[in-house]
N, C-alpha and C positions, 0 to 999 in steps of 0.2 A: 238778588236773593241772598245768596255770599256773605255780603255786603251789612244785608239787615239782621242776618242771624248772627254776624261779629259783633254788632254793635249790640244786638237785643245780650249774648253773652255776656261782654265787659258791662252792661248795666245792670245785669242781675250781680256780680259778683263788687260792683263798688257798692253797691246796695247790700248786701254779706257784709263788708269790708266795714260799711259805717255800722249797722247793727251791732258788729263785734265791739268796733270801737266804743259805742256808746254802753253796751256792759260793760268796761272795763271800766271807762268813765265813772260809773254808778257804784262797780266795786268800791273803789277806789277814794273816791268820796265818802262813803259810807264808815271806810277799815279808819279812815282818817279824819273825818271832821265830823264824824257821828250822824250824819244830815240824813234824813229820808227824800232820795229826787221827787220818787212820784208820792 
C-alpha cells in the first residue's frame, strides 16, 4: 500500500514536471521563432 501511493506520488508530479516543461517549451518558441505549436 506504502509502496503504491510513492509511486502513484512521483508519477503525478513527473507528470506536473513535464507539463511545466512543455509550457515553457511553447513560451519559448513562440518569444523566438514566432511559430504557433498548436
Amino acid at each position: 500500500m506504502v509502496f503504491r501511493s510513492v509511486v502513484n506520488y512521483e508519477f503525478i508530479f513527473v507528470r506536473i514536471f513535464l507539463i511545466y516543461n512543455a509550457l515553457f517549451f511553447i513560451l519559448f518558441v513562440r518569444d523566438d521563432n514566432k511559430l504557433t505549436v498548436f
